[in-house]
N, CA and C atoms as a LAMMPS dump frame, in Angstrom:
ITEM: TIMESTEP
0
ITEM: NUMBER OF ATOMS
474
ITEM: BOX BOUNDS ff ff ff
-5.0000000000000000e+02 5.0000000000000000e+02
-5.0000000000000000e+02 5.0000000000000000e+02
-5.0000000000000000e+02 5.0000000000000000e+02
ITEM: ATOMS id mol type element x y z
1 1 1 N 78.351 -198.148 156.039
2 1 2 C 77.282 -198.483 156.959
3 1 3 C 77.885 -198.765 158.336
4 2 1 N 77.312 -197.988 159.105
5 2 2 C 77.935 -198.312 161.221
6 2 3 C 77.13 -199.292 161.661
7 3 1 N 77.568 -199.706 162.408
8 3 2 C 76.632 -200.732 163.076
9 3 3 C 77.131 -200.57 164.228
10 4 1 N 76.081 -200.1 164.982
11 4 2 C 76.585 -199.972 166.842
12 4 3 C 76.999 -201.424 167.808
13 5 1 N 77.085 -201.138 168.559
14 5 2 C 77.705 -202.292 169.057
15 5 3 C 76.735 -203.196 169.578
16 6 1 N 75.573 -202.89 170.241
17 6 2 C 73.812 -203.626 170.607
18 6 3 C 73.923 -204.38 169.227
19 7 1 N 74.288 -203.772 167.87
20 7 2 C 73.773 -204.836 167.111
21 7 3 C 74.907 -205.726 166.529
22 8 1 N 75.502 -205.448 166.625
23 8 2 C 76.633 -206.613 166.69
24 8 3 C 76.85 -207.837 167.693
25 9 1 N 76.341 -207.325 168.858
26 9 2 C 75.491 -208.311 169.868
27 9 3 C 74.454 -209.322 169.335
28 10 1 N 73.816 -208.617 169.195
29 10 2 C 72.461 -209.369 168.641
30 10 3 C 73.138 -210.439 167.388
31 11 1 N 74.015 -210.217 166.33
32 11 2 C 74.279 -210.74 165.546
33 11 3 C 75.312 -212.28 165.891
34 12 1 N 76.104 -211.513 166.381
35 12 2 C 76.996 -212.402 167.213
36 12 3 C 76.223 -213.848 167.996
37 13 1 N 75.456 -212.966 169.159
38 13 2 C 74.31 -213.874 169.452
39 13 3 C 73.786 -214.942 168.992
40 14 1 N 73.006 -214.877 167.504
41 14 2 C 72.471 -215.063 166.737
42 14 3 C 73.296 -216.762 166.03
43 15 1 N 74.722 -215.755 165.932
44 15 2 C 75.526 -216.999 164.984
45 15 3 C 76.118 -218.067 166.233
46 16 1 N 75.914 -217.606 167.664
47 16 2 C 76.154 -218.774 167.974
48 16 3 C 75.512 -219.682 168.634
49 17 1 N 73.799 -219.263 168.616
50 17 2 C 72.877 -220.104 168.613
51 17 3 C 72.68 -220.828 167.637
52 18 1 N 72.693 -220.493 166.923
53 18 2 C 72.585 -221.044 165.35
54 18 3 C 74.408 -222.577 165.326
55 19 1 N 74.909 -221.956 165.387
56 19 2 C 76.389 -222.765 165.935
57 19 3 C 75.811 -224.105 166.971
58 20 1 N 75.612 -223.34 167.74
59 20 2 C 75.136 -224.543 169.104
60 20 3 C 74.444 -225.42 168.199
61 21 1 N 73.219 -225.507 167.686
62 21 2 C 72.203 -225.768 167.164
63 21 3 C 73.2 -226.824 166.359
64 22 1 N 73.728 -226.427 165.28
65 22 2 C 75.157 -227.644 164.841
66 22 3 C 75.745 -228.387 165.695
67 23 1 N 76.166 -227.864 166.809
68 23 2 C 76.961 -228.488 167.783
69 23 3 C 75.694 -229.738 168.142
70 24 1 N 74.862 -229.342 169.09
71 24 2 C 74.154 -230.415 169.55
72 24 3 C 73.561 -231.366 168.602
73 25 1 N 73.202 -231.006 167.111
74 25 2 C 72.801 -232.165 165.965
75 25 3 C 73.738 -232.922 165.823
76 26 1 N 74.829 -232.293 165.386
77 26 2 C 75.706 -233.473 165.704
78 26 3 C 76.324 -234.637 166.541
79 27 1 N 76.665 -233.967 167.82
80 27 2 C 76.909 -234.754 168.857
81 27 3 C 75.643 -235.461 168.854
82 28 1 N 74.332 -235.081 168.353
83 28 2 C 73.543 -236.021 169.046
84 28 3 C 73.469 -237.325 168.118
85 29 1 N 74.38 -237.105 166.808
86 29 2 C 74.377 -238.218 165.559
87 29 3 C 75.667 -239.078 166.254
88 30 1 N 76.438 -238.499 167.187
89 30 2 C 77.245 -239.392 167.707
90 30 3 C 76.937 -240.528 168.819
91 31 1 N 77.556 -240.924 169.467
92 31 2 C 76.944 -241.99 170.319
93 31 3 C 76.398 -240.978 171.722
94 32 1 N 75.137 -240.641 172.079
95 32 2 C 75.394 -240.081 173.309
96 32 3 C 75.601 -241.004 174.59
97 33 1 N 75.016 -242 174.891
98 33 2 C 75.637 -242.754 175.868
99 33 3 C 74.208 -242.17 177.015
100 34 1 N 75.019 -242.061 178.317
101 34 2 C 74.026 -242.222 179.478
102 34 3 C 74.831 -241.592 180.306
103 35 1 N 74.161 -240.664 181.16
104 35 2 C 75.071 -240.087 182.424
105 35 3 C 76.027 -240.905 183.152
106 36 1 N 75.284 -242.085 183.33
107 36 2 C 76.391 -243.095 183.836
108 36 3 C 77.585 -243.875 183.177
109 37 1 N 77.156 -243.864 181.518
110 37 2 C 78.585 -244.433 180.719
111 37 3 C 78.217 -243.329 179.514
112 38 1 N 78.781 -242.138 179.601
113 38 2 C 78.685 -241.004 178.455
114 38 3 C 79.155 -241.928 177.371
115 39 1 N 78.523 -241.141 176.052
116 39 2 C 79.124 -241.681 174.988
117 39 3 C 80.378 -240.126 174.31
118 40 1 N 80.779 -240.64 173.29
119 40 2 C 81.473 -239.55 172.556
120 40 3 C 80.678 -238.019 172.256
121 41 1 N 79.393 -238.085 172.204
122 41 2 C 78.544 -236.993 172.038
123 41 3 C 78.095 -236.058 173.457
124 42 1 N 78.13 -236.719 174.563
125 42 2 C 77.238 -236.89 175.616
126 42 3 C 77.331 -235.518 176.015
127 43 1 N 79.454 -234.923 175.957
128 43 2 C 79.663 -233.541 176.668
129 43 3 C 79.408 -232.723 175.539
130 44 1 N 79.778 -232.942 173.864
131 44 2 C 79.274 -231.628 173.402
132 44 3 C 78.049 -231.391 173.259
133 45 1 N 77.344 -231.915 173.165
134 45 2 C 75.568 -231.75 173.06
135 45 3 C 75.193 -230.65 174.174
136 46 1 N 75.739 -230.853 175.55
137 46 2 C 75.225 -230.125 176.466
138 46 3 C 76.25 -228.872 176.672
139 47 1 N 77.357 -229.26 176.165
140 47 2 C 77.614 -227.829 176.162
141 47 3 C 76.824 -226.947 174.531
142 48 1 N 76.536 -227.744 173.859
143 48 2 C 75.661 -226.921 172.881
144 48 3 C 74.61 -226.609 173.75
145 49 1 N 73.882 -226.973 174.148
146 49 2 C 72.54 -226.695 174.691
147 49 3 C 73.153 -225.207 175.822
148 50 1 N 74.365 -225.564 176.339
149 50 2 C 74.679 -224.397 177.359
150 50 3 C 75.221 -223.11 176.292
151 51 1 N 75.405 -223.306 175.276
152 51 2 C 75.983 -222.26 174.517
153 51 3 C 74.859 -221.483 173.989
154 52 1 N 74.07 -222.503 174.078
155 52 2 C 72.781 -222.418 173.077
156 52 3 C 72.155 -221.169 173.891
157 53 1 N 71.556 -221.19 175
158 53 2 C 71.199 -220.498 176.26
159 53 3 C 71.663 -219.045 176.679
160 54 1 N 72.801 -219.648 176.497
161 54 2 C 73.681 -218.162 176.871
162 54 3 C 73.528 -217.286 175.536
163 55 1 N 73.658 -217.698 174.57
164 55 2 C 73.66 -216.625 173.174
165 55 3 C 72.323 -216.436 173.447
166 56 1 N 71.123 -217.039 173.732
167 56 2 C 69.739 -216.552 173.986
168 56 3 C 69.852 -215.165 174.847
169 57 1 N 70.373 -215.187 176.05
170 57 2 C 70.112 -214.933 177.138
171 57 3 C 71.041 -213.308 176.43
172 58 1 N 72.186 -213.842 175.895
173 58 2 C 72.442 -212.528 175.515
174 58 3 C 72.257 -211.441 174.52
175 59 1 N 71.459 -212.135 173.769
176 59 2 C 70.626 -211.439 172.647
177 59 3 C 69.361 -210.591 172.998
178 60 1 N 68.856 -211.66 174.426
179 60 2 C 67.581 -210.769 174.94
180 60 3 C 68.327 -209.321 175.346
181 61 1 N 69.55 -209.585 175.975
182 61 2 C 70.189 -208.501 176.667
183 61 3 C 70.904 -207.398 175.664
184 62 1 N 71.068 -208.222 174.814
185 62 2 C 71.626 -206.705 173.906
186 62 3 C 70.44 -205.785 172.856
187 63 1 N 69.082 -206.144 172.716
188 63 2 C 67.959 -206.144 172.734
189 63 3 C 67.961 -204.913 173.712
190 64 1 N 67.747 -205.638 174.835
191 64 2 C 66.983 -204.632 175.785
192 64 3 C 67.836 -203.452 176.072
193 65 1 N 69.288 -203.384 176.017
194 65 2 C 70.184 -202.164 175.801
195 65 3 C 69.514 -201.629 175.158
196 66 1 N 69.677 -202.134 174.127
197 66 2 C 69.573 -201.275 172.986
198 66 3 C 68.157 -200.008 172.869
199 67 1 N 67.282 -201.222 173.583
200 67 2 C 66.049 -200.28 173.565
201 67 3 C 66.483 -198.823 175.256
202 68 1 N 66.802 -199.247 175.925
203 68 2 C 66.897 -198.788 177.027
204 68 3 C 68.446 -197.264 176.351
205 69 1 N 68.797 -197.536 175.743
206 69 2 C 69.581 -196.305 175.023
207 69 3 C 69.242 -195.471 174.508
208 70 1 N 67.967 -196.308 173.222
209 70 2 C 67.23 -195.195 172.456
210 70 3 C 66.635 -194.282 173.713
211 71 1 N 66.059 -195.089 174.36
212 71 2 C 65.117 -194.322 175.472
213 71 3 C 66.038 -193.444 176.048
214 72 1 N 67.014 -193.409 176.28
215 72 2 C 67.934 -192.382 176.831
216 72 3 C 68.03 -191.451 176.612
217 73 1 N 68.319 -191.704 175.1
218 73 2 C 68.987 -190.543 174.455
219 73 3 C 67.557 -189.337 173.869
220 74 1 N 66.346 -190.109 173.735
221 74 2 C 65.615 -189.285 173.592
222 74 3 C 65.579 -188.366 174.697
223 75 1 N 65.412 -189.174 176.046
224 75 2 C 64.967 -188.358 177.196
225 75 3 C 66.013 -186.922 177.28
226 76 1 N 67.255 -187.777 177.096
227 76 2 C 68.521 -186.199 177.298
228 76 3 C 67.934 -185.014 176.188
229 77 1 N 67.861 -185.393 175.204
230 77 2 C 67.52 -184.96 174.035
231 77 3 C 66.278 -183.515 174.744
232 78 1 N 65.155 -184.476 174.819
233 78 2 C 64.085 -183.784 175.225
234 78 3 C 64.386 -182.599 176.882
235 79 1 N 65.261 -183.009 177.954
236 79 2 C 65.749 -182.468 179.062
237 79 3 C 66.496 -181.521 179.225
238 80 1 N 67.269 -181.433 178.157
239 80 2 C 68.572 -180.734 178.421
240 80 3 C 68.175 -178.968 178.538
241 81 1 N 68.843 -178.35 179.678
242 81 2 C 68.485 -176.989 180.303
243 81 3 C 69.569 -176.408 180.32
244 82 1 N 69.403 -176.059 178.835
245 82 2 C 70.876 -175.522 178.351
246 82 3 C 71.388 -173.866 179.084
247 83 1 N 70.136 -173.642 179.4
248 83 2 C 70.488 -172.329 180.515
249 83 3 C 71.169 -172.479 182.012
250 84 1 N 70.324 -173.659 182.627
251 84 2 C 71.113 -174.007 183.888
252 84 3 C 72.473 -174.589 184.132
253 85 1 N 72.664 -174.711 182.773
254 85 2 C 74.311 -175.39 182.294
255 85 3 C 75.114 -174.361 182.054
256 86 1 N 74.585 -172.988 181.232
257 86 2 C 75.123 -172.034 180.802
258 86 3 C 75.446 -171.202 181.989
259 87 1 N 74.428 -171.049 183.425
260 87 2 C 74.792 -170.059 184.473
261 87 3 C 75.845 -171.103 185.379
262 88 1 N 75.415 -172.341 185.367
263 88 2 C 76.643 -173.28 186.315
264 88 3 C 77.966 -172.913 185.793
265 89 1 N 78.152 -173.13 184.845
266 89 2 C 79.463 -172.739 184.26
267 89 3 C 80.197 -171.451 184.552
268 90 1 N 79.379 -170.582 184.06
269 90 2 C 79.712 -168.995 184.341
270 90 3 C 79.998 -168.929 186.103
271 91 1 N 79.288 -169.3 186.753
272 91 2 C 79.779 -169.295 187.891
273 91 3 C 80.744 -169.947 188.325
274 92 1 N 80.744 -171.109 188.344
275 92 2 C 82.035 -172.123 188.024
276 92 3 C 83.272 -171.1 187.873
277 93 1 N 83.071 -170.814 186.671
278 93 2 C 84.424 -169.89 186.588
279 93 3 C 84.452 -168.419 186.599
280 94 1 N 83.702 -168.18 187.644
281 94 2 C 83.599 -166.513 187.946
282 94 3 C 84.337 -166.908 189.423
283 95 1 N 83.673 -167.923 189.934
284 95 2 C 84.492 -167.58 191.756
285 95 3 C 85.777 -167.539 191.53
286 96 1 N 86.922 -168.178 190.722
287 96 2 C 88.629 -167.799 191.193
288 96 3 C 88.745 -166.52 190.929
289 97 1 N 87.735 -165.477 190.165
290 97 2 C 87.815 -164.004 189.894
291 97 3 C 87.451 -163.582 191.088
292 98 1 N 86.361 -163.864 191.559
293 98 2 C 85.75 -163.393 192.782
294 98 3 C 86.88 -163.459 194.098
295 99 1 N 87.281 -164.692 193.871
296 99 2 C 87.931 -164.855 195.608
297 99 3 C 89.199 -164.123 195.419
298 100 1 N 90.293 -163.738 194.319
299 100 2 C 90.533 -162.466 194.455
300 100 3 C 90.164 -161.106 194.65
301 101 1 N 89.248 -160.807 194.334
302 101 2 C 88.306 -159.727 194.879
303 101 3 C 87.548 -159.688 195.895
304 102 1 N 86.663 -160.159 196.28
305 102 2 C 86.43 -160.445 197.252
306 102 3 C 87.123 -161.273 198.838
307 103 1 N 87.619 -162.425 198.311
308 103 2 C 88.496 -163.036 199.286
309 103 3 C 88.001 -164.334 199.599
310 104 1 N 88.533 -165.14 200.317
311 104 2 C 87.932 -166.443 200.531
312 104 3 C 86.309 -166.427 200.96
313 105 1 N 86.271 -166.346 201.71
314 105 2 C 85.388 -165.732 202.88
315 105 3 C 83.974 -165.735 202.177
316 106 1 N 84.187 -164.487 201.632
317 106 2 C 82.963 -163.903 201.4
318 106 3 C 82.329 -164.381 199.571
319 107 1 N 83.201 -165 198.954
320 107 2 C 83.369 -165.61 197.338
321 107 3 C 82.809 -166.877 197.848
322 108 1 N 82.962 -167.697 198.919
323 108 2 C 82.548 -169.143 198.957
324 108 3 C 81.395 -169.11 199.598
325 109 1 N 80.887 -168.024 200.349
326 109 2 C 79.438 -167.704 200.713
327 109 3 C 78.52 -167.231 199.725
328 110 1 N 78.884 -166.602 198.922
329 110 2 C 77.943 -166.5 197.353
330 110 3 C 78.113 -167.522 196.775
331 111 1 N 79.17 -168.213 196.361
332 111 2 C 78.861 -169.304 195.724
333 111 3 C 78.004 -170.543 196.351
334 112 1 N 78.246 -170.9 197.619
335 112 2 C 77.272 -172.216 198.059
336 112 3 C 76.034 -171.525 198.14
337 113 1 N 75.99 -170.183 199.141
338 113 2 C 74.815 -169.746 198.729
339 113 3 C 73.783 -169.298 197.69
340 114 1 N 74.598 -169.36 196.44
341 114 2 C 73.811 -169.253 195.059
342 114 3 C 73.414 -170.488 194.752
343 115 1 N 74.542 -171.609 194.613
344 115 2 C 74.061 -173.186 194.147
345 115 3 C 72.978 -173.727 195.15
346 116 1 N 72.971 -173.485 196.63
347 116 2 C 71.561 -173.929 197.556
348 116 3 C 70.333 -172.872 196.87
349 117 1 N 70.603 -171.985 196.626
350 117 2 C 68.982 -171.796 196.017
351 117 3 C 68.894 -172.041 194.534
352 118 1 N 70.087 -171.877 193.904
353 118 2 C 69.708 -172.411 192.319
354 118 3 C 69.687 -173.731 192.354
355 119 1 N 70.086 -174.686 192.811
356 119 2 C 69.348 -176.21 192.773
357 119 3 C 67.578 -176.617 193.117
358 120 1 N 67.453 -175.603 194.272
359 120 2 C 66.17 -175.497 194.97
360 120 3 C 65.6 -174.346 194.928
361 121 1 N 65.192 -173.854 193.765
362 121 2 C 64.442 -172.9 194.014
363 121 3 C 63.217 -172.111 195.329
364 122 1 N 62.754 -173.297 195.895
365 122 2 C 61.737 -173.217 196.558
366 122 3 C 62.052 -173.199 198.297
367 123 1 N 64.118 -173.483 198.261
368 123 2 C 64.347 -173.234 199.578
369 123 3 C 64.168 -172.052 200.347
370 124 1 N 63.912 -171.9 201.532
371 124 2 C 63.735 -170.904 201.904
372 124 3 C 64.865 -170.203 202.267
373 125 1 N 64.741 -168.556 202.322
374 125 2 C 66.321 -167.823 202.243
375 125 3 C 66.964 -167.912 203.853
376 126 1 N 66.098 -168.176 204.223
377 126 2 C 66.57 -167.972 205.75
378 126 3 C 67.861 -169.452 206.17
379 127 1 N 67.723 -170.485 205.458
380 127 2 C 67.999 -171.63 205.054
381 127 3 C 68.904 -171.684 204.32
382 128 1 N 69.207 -170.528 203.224
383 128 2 C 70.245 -170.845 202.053
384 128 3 C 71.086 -169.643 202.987
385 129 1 N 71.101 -168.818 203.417
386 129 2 C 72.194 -167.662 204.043
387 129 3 C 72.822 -168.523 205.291
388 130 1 N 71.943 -169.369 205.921
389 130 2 C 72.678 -169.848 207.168
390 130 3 C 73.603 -171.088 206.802
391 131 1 N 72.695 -171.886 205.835
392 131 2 C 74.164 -172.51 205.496
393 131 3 C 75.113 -172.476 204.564
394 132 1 N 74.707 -171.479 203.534
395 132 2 C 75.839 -170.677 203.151
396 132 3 C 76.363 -170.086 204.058
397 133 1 N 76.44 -169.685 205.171
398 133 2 C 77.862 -169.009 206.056
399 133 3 C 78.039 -169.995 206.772
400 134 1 N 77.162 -170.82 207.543
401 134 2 C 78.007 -172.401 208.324
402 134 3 C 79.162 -172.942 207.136
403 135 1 N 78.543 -173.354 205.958
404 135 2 C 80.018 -173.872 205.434
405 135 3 C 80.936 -173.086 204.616
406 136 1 N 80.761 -171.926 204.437
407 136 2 C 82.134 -170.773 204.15
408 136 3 C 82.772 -170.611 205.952
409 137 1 N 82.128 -170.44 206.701
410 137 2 C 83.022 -170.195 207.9
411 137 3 C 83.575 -171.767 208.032
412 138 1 N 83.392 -172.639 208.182
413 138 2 C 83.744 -174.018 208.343
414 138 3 C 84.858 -174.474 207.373
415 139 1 N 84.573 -173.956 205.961
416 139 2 C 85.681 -173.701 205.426
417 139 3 C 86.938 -173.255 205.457
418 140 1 N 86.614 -171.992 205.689
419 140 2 C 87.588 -171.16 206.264
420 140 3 C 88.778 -171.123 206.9
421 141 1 N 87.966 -171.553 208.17
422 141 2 C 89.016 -172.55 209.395
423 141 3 C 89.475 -173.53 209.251
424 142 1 N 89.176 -174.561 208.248
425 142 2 C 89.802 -175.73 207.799
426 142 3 C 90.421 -175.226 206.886
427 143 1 N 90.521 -174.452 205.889
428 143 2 C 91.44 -174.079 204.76
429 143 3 C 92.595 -172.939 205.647
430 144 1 N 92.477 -172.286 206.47
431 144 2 C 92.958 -171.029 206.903
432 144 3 C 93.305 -172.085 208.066
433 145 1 N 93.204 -172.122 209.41
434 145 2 C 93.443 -172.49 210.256
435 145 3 C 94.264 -174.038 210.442
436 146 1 N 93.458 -175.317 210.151
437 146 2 C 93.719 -176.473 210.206
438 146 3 C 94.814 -177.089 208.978
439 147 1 N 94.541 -176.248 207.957
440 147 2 C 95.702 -176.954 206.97
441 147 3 C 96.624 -175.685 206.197
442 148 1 N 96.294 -174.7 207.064
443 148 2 C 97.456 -173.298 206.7
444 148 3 C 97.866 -173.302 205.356
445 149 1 N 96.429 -172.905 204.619
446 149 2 C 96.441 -172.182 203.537
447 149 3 C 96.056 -171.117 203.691
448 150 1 N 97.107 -170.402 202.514
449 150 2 C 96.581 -169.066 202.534
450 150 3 C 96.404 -168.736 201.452
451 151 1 N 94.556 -167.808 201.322
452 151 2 C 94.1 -167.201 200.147
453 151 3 C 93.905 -165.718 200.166
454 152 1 N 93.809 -165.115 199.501
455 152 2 C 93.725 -163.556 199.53
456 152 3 C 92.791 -162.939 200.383
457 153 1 N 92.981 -162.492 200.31
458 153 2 C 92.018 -161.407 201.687
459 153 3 C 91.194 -160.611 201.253
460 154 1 N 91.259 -160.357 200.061
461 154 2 C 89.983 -160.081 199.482
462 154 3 C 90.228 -158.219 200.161
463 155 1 N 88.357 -157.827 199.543
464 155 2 C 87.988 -156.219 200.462
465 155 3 C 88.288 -156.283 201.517
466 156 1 N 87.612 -157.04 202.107
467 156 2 C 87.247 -156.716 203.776
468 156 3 C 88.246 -157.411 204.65
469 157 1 N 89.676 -157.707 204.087
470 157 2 C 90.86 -158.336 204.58
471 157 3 C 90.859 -159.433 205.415
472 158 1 N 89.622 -160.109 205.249
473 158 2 C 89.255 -161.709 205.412
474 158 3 C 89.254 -162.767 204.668
């Protein structure tokens, strides 16, 4: 039998409210005394009562994990777009093919320009071509120019 860790919380929790609950009966069978002349009971009682609290406080909390997980995992469960995962990938690892073939240049302009309209379908193209080439050229010059790397040149010897 597993027992996840939310409920081992809860259990834990549990035994040391239940603990406190000893703690403060007792101390309170001892002398408690008065804020001003404590007796022998006076500090464990209230730290029972503070132990007491906190195992509350964290039982609500491993509780509400717990529920807030299930809820998770359904939602992934129910979400998952196992196609838009399947073409990210493929592309992912199609551009180091590409930018030998093609070349820097023109491999990092299909790629940003594919991910700006496959994130957003509804962008407009005029929008996904311009800044797909603002940041492949911007690239470029910072990879090529500013930090003198060099990548293949691809067809069109750019």
């Amino acid at each position: 039998m597993k027992i996840d860790h939310n409920k081992k919380e809860q259990i834990s929790s549990l035994f040391l409210l239940l603990f406190s609950g000893f703690i403060c009966f007792f101390s309170y069978k001892l002398s408690m005394g008065s804020i001003h002349n404590p007796g022998v009971g006076f500090f464990p009682f209230y730290m029972g009562i503070i132990l007491g609290l906190l195992s509350i406080r964290n039982f609500i909390k491993a509780v509400a994990q717990r529920k807030i997980a299930i809820e998770i995992i359904k939602t992934l469960n129910n979400n998952i777009n196992w196609k838009n995962i399947i073409i990210t990938v493929v592309v992912l690892f199609s551009f180091p093919l590409l930018l030998k073939i093609l070349g820097f240049l023109v491999s990092s302009f299909l790629f940003i320009a594919f991910f700006l309209r496959f994130t957003k379908p509804s962008q407009r193209w005029l929008v996904v071509l311009g800044m797909g080439g603002a940041v492949a050229i911007s690239f470029y010059f910072i990879f090529q120019y500013w930090l003198k790397i060099q990548f293949p040149p691809g067809i069109f010897g750019i």
